[in-house]
Biopython code that builds the backbone (N, CA, C, O; Angstrom):
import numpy as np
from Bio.PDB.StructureBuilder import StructureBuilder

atoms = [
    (1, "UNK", "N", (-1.274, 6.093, 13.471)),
    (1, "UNK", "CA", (-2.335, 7.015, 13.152)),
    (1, "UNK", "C", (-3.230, 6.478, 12.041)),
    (1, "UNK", "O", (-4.438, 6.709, 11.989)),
    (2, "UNK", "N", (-2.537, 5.726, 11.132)),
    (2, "UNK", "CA", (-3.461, 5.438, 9.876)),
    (2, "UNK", "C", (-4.336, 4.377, 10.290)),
    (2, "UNK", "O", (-5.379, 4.228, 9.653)),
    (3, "UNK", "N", (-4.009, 3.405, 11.523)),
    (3, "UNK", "CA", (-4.704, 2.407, 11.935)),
    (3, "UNK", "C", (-6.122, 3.139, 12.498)),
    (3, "UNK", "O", (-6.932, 2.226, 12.655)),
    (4, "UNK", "N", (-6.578, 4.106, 12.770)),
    (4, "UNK", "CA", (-7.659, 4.374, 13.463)),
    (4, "UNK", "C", (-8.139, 4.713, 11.888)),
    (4, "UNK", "O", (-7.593, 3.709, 11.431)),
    (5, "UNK", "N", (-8.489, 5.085, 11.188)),
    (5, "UNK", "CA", (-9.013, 4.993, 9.962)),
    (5, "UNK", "C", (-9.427, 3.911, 9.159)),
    (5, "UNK", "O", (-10.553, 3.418, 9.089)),
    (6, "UNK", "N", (-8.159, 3.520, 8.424)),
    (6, "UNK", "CA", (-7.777, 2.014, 7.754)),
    (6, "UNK", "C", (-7.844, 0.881, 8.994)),
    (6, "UNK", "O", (-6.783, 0.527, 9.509)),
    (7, "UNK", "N", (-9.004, 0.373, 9.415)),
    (7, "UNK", "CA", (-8.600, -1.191, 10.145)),
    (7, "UNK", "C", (-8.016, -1.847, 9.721)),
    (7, "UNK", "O", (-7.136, -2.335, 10.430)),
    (8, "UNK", "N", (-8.106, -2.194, 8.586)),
    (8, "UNK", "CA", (-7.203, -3.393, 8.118)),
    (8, "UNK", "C", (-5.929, -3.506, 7.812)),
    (8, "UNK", "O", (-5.553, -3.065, 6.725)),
    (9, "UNK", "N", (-5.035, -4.098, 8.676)),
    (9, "UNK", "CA", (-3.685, -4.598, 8.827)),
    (9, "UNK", "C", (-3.190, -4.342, 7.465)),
    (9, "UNK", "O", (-2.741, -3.296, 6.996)),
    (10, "UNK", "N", (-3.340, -5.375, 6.977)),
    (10, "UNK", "CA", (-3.331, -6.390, 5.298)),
    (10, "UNK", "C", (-3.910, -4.549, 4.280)),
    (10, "UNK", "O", (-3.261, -3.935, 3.433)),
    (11, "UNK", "N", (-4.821, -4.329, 4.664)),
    (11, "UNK", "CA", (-4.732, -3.138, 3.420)),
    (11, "UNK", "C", (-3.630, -1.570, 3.903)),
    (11, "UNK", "O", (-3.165, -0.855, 3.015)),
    (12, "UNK", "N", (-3.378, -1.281, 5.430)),
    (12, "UNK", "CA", (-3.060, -0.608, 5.824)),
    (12, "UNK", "C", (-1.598, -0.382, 4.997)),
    (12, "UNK", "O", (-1.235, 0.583, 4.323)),
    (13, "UNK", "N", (-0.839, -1.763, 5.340)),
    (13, "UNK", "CA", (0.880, -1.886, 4.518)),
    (13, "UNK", "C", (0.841, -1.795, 3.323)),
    (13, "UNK", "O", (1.746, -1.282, 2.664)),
    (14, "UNK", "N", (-0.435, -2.379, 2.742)),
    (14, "UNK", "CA", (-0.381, -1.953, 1.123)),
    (14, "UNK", "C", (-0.629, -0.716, 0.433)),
    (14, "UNK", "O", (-0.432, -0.515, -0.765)),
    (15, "UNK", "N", (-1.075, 0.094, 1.280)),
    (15, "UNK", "CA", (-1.342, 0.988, 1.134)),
    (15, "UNK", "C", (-0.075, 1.924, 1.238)),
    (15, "UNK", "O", (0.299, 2.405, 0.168)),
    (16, "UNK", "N", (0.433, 2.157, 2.047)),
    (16, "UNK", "CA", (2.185, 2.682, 1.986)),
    (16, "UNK", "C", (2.928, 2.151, 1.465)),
    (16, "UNK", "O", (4.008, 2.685, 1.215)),
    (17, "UNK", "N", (2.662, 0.977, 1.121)),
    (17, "UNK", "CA", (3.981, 0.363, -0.211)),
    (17, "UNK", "C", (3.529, 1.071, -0.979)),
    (17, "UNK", "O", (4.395, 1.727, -1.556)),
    (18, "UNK", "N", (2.102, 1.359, -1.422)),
    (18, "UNK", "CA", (2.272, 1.817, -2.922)),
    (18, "UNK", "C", (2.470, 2.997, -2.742)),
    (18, "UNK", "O", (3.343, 3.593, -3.372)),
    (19, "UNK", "N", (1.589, 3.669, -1.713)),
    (19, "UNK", "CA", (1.819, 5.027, -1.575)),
    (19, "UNK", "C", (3.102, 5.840, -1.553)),
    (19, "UNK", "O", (3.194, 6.952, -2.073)),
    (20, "UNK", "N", (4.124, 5.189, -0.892)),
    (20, "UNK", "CA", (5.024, 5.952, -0.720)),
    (20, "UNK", "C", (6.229, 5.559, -1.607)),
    (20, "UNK", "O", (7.353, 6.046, -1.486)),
    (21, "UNK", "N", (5.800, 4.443, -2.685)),
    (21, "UNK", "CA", (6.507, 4.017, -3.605)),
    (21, "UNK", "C", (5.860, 3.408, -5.226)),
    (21, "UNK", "O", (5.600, 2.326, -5.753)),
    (22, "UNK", "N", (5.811, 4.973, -5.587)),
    (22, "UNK", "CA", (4.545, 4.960, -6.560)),
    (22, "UNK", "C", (4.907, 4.526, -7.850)),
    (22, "UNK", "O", (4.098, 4.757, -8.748)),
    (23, "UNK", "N", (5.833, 4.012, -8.096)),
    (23, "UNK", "CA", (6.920, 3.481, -9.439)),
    (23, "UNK", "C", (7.006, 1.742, -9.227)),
    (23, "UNK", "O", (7.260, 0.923, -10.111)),
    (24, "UNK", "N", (6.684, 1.441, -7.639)),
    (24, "UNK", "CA", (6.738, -0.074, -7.338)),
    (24, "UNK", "C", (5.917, -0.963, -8.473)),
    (24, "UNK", "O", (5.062, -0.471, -9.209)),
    (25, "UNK", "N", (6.312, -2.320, -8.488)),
    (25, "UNK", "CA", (5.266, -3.013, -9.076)),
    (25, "UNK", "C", (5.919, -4.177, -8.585)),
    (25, "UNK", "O", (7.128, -4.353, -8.428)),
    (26, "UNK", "N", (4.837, -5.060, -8.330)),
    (26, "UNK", "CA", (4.881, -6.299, -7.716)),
    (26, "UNK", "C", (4.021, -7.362, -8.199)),
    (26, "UNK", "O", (3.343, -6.970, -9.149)),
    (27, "UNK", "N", (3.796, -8.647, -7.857)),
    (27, "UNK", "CA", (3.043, -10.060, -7.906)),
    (27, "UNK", "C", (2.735, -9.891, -6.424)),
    (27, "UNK", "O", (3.323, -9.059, -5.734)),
    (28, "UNK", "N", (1.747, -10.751, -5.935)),
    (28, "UNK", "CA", (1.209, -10.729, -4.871)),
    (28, "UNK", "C", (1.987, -11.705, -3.952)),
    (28, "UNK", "O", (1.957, -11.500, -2.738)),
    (29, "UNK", "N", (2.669, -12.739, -4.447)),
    (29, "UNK", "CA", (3.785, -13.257, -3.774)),
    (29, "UNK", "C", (4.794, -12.333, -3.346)),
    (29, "UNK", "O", (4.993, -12.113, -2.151)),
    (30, "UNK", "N", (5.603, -11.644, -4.499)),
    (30, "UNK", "CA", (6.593, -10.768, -4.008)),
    (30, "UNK", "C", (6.054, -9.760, -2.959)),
    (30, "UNK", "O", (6.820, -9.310, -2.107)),
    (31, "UNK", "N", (4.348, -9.286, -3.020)),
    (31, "UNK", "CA", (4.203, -8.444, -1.683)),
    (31, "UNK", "C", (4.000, -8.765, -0.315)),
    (31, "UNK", "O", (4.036, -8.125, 0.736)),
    (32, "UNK", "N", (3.696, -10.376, -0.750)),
    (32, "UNK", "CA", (3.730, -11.164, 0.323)),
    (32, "UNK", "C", (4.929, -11.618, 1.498)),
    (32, "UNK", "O", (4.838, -12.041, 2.651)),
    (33, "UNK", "N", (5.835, -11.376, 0.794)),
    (33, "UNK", "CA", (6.998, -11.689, 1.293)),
    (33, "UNK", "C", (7.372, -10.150, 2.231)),
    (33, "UNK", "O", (7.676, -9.989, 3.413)),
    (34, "UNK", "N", (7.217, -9.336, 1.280)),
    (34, "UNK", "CA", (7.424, -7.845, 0.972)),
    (34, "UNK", "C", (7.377, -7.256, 2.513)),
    (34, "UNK", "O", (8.256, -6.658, 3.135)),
    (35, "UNK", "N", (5.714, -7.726, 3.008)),
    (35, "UNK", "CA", (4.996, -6.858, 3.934)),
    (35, "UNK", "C", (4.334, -8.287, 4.936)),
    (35, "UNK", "O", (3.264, -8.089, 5.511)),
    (36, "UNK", "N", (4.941, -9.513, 5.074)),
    (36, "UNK", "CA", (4.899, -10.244, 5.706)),
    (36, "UNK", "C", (3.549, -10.376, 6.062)),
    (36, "UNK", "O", (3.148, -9.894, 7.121)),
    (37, "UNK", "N", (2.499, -11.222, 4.981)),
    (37, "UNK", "CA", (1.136, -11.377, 5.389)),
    (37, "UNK", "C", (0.978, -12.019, 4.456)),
    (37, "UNK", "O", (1.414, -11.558, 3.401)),
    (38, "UNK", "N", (0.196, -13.536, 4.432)),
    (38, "UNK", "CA", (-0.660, -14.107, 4.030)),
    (38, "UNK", "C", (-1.283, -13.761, 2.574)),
    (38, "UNK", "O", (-2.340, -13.129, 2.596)),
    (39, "UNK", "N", (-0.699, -14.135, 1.206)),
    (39, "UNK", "CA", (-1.117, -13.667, 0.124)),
    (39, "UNK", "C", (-2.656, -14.108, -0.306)),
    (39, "UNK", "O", (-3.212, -13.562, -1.259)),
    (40, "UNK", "N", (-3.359, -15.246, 0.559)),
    (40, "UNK", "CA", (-4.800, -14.925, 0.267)),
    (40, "UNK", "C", (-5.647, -13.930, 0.588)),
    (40, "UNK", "O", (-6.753, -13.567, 0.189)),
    (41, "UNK", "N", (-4.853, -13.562, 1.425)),
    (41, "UNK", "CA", (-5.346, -11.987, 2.115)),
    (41, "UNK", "C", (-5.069, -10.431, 1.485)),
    (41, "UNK", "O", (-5.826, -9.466, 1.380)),
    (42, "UNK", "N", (-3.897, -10.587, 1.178)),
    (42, "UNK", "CA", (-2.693, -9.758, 0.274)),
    (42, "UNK", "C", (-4.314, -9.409, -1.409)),
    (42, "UNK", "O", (-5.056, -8.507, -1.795)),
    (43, "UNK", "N", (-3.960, -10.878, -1.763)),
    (43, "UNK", "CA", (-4.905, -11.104, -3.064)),
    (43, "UNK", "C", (-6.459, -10.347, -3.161)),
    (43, "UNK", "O", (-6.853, -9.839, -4.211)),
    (44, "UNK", "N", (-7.415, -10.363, -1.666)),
    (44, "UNK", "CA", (-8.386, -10.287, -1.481)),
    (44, "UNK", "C", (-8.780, -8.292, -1.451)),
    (44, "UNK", "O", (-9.679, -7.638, -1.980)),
    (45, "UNK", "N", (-7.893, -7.996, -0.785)),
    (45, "UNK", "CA", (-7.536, -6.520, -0.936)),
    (45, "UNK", "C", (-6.963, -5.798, -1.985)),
    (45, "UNK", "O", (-7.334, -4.638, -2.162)),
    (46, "UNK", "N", (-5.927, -6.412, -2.872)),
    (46, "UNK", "CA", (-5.872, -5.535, -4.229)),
    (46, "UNK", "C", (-7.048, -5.529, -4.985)),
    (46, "UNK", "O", (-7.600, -4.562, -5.511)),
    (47, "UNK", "N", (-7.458, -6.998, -4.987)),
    (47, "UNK", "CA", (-8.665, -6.954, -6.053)),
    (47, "UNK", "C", (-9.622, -5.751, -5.638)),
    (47, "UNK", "O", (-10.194, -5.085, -6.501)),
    (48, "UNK", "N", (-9.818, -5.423, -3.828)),
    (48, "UNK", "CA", (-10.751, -4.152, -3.388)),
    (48, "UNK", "C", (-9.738, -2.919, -4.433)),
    (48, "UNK", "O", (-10.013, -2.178, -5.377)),
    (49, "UNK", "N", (-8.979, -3.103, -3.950)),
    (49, "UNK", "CA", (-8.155, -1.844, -4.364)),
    (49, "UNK", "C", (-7.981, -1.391, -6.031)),
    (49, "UNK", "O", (-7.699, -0.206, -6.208)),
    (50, "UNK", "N", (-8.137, -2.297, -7.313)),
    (50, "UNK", "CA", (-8.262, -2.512, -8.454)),
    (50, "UNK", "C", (-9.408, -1.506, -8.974)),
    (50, "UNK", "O", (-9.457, -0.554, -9.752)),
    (51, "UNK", "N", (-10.467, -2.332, -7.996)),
    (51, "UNK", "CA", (-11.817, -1.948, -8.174)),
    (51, "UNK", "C", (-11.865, -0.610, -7.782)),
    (51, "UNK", "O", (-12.483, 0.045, -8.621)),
    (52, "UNK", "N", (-11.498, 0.003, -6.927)),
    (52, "UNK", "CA", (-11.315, 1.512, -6.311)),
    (52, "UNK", "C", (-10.960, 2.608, -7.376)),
    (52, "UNK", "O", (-11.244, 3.768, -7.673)),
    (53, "UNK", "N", (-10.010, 1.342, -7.859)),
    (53, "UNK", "CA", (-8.791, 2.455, -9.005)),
    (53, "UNK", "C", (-7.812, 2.688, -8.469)),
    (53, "UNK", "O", (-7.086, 3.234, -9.299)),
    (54, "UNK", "N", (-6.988, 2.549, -6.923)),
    (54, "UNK", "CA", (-6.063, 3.090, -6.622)),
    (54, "UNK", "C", (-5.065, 2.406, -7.285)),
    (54, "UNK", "O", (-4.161, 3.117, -7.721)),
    (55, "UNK", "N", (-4.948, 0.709, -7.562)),
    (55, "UNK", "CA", (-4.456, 0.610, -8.273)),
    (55, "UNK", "C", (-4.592, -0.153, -9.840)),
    (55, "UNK", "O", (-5.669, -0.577, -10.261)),
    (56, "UNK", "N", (-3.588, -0.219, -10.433)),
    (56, "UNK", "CA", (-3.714, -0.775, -11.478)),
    (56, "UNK", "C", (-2.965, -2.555, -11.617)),
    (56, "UNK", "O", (-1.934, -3.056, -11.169)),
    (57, "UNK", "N", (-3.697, -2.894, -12.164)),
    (57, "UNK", "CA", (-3.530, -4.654, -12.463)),
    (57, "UNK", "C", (-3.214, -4.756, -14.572)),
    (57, "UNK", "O", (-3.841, -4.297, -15.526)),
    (58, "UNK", "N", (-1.665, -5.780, -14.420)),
    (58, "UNK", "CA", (-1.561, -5.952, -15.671)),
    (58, "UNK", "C", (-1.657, -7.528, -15.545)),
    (58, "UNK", "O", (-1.810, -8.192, -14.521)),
    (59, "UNK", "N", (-1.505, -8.019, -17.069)),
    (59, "UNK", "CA", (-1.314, -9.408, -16.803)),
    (59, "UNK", "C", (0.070, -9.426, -17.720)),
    (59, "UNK", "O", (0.217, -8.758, -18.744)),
    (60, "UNK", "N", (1.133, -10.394, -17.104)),
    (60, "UNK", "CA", (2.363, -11.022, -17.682)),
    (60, "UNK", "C", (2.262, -12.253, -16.991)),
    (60, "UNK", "O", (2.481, -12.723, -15.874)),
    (61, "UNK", "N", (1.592, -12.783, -18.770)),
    (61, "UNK", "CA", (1.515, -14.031, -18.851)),
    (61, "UNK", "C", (0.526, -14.558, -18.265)),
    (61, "UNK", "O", (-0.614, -14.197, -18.556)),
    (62, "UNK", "N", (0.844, -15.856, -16.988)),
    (62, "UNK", "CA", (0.013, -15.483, -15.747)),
    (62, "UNK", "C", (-0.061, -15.021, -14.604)),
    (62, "UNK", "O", (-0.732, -15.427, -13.656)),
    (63, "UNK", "N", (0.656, -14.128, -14.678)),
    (63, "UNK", "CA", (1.219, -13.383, -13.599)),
    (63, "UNK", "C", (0.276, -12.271, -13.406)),
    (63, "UNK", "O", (0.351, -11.745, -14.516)),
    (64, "UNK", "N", (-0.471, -11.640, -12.808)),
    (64, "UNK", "CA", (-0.858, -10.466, -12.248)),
    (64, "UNK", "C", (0.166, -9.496, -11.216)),
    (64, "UNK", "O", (0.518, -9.569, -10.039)),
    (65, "UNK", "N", (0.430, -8.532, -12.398)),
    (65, "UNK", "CA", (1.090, -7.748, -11.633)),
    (65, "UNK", "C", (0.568, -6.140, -11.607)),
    (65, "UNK", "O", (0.105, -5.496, -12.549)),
    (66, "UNK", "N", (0.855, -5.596, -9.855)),
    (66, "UNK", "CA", (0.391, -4.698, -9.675)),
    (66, "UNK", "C", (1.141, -2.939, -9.634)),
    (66, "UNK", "O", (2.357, -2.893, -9.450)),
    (67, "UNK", "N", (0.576, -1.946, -9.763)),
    (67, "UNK", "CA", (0.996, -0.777, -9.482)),
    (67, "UNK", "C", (0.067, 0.155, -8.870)),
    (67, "UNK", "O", (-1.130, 0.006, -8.626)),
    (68, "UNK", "N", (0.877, 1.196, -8.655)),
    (68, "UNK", "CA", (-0.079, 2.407, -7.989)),
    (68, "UNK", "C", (-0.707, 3.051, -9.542)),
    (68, "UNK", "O", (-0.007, 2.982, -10.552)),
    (69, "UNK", "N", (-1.814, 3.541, -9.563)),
    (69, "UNK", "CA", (-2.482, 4.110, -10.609)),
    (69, "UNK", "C", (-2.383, 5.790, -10.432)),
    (69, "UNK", "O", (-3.194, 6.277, -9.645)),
    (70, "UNK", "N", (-1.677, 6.479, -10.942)),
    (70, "UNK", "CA", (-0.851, 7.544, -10.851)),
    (70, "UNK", "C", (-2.021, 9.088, -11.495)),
    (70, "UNK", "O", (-1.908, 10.311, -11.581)),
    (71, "UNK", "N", (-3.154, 7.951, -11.834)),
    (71, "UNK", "CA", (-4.386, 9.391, -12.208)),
    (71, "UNK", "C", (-4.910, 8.996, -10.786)),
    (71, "UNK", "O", (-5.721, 9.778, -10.290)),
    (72, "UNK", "N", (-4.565, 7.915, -10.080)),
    (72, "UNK", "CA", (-6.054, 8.310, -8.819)),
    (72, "UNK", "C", (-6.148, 9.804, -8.114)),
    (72, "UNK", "O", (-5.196, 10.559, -7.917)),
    (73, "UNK", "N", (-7.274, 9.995, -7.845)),
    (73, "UNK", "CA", (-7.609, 11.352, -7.887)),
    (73, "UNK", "C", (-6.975, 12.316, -6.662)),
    (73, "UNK", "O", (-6.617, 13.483, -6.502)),
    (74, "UNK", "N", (-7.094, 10.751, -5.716)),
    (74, "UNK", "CA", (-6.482, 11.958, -4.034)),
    (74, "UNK", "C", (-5.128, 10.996, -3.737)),
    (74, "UNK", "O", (-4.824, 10.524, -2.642)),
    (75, "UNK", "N", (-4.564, 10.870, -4.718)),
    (75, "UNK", "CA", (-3.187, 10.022, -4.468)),
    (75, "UNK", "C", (-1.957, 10.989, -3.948)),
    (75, "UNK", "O", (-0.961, 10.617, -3.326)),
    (76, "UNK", "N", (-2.258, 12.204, -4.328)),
    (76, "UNK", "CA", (-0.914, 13.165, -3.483)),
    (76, "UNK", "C", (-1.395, 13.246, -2.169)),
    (76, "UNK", "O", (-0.508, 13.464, -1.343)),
    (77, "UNK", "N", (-2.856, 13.105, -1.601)),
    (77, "UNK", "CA", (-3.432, 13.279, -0.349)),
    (77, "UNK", "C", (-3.377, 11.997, 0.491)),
    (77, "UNK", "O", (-3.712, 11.724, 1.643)),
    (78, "UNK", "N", (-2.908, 11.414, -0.373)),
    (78, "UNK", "CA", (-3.138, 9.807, -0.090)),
    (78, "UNK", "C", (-1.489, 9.680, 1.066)),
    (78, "UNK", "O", (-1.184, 9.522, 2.248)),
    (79, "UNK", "N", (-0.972, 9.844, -0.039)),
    (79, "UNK", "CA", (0.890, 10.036, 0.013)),
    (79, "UNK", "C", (1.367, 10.676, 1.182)),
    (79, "UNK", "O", (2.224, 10.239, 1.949)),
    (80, "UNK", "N", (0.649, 11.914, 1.273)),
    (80, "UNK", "CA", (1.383, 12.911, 2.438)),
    (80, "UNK", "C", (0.689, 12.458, 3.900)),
    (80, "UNK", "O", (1.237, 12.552, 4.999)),
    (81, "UNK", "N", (-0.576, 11.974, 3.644)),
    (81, "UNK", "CA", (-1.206, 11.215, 4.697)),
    (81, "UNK", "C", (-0.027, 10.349, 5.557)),
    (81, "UNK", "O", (0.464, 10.591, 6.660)),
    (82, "UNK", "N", (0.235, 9.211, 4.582)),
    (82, "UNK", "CA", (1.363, 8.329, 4.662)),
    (82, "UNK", "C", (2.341, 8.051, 5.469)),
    (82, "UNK", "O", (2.732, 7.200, 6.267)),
    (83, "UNK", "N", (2.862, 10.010, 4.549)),
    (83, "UNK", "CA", (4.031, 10.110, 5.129)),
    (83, "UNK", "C", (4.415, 10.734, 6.483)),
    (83, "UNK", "O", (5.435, 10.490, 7.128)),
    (84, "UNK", "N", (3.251, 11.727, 6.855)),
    (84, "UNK", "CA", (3.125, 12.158, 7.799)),
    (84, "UNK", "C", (2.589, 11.189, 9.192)),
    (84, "UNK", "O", (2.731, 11.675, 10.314)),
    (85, "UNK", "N", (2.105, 10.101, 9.062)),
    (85, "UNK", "CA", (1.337, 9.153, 9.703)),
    (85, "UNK", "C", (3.143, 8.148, 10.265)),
    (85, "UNK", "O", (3.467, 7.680, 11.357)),
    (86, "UNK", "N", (3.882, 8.187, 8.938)),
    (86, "UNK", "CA", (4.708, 7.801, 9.779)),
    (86, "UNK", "C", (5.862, 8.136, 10.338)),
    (86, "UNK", "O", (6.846, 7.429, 10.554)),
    (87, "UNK", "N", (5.598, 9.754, 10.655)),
    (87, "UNK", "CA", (6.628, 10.622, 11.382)),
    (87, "UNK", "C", (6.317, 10.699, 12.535)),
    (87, "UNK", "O", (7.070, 10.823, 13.501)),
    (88, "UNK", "N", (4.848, 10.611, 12.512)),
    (88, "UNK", "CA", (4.603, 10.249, 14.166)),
    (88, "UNK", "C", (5.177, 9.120, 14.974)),
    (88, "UNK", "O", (5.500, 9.138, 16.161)),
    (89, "UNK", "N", (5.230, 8.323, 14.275)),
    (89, "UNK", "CA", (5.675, 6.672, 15.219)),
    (89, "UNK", "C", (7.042, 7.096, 15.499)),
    (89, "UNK", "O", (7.312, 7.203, 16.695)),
    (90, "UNK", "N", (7.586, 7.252, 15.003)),
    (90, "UNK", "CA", (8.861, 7.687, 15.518)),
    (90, "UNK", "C", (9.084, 8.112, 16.587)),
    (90, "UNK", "O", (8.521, 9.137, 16.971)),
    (91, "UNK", "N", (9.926, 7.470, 17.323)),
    (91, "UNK", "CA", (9.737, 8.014, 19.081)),
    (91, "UNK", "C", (11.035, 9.787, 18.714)),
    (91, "UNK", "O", (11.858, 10.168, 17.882)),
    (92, "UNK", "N", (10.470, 10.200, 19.826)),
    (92, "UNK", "CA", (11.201, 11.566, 20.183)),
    (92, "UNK", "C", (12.258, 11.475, 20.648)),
    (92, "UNK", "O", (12.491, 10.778, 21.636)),
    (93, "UNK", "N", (13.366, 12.358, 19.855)),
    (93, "UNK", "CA", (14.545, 12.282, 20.448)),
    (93, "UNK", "C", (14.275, 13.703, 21.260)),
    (93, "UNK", "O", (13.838, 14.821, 20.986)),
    (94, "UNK", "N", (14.899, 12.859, 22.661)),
    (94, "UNK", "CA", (14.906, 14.151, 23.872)),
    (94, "UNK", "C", (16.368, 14.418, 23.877)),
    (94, "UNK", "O", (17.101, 13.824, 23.087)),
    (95, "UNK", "N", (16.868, 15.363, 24.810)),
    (95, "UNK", "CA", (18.311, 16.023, 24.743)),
    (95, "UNK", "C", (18.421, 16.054, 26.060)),
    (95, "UNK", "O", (17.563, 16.636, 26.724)),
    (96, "UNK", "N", (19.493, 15.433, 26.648)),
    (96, "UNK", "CA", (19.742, 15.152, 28.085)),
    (96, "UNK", "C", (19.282, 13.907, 28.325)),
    (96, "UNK", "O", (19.367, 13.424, 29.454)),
]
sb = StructureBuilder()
sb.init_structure("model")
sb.init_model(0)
sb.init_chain("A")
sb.init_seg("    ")
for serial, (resi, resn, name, xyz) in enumerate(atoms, 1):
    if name == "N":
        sb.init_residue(resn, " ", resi, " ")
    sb.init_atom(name, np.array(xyz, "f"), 0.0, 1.0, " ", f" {name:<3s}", serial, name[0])
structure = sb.get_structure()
């Protein structure tokens, strides 16, 4: 469901990592691994996402590391979106 909205693959997963794990924090390697995609790609979309505000960027050391930004404004709308988006995929258990 979230794919007809969000096109993008690469921002779609990042988007439910953080969303549905709002305490996470990562390097763009570790999300790379994380959500199995290409960290020049991974890289190219937080920086969108920084800029948005959804999330937040620290530096350790030289490390850029990321989180969910916990004032963004429609982040509980964001979340239940999420979560509800992936109750659908779930195939139906039938009886019989």
């Amino acid at each position: 469901m979230l794919d007809t909205f969000i096109t993008s693959r690469v921002r779609r997963k990042i988007i439910v990592v953080f969303a549905k794990y709002p305490d996470f924090k990562t390097h763009v390697r570790g999300l790379a691994k994380l959500i199995k995609e290409d960290p020049g790609n991974i890289q190219r979309e937080l920086t969108r996402m920084v800029d948005g505000k959804f999330l937040i960027m620290t530096k350790k050391g030289n490390t850029r590391i990321y989180q969910t930004n916990k004032q963004f404004p429609i982040l509980k709308e964001l979340q239940s979106i999420v979560i509800k988006s992936q109750k659908g995929n779930k195939p139906n258990k039938t009886i019989g």
